[in-house]
C-alpha positions as CSV (number, residue, x, y, z in Angstrom):
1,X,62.9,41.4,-34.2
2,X,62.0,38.8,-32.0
3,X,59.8,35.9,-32.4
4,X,58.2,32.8,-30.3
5,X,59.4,29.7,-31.7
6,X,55.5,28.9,-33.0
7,X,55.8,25.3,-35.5
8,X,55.4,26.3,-39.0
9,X,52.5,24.9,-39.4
10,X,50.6,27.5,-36.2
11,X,49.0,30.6,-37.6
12,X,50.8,32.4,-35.3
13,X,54.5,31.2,-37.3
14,X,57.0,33.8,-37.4
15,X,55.1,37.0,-35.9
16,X,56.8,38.5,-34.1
17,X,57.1,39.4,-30.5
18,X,56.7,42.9,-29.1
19,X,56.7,45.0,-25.6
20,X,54.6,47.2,-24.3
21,X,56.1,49.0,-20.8
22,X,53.2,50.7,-18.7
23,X,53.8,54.0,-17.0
24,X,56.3,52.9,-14.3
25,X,55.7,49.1,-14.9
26,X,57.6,46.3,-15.6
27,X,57.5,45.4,-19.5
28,X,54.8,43.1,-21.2
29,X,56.0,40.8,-23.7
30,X,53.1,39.7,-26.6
31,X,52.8,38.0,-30.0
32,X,51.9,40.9,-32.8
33,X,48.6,40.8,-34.5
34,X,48.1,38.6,-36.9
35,X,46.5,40.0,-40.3
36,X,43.7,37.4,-42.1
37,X,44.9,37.3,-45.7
38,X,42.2,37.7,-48.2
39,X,40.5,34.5,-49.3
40,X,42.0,35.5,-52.7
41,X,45.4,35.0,-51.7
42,X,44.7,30.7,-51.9
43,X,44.8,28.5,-54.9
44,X,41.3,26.6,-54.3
45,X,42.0,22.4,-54.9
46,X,38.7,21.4,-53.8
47,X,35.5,21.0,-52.0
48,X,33.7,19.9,-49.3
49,X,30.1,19.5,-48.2
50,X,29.2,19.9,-45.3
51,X,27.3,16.8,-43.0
52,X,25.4,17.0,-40.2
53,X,27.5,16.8,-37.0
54,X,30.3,17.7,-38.6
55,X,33.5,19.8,-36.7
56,X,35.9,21.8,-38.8
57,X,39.1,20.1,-36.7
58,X,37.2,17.1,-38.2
59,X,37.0,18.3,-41.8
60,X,41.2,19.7,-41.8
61,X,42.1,16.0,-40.5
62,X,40.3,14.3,-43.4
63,X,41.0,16.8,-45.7
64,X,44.0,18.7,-45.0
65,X,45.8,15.9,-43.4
66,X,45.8,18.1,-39.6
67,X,43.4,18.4,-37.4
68,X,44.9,21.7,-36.0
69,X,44.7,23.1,-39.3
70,X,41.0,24.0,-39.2
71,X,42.4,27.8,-39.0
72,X,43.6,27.4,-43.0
73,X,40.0,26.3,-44.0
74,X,38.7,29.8,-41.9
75,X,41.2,32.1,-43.6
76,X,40.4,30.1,-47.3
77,X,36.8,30.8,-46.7
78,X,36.1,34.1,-45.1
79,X,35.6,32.9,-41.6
80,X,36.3,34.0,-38.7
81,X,34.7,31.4,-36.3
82,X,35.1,27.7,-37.3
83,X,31.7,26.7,-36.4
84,X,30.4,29.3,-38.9
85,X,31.1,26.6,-41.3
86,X,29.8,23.9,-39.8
87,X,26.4,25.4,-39.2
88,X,25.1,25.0,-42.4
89,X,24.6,21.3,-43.5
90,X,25.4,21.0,-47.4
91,X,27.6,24.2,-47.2
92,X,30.1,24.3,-49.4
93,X,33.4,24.5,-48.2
94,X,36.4,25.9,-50.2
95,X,39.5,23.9,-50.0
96,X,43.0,25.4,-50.3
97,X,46.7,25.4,-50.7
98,X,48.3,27.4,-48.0
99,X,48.7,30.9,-49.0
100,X,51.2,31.7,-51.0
101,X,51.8,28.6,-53.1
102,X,50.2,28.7,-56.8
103,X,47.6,26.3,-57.9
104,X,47.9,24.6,-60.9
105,X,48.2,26.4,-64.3
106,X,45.0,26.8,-66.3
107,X,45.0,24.6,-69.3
108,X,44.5,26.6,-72.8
C-alpha cells in the first residue's frame, strides 16, 4: 500500500493512494476515500459558543491551538460543511480530543 506523505495532523494522514487505469489509458493515481468517523468516536473536553462573525478556522486556532484543524471540530460535531457551524450565533459547539484518544475517566 501506498500513501502520500499528508502531515499527521491533515485529515487525509495515512490513506492511502490508489489507481485507477481507463480502458487503454495511462493510469490515474488518487488519495482513497476518506470515511467521517461517528461523532461518538471523540471524548468531548469542552464547549464553545458561537459569536457573530465568527469562522470555524477562527474557532480551531483559539481553541484547538490550529487553525487548519477546523476539519476535527466538523467530524466532532456532525458536520460536513464548516460554515454549518458558524451560522447559528449562540450555537453550541462540541469540543474534542482527536479520535481515538480517551477522555478522562468518570469520577464515582
Amino acid at each position: 500500500m501506498t500513501t502520500y506523505n499528508f502531515p499527521p495532523t491533515s485529515r487525509y494522514y495515512g490513506l492511502p493512494l490508489a489507481t485507477w487505469t481507463p480502458p487503454g489509458g495511462e493510469p490515474i493515481v488518487y488519495l482513497s476515500r476518506r470515511f467521517v468517523p461517528g461523532s461518538d468516536r471523540f471524548a468531548t473536553i469542552g464547549w464553545h459558543v458561537v459569536a457573530e462573525g465568527e469562522r470555524m478556522d477562527i474557532v480551531a486556532g483559539r481553541t484547538l491551538g490550529d487553525a487548519e484543524a477546523f476539519w476535527r471540530l466538523c467530524d466532532a460535531n456532525d458536520a460536513m460543511r464548516p460554515d454549518d457551524l458558524t451560522v447559528e450565533v449562540g450555537r453550541r459547539i462540541r469540543l474534542t480530543l482527536p479520535e481515538g484518544v480517551p477522555g478522562p475517566a468518570a469520577a464515582d
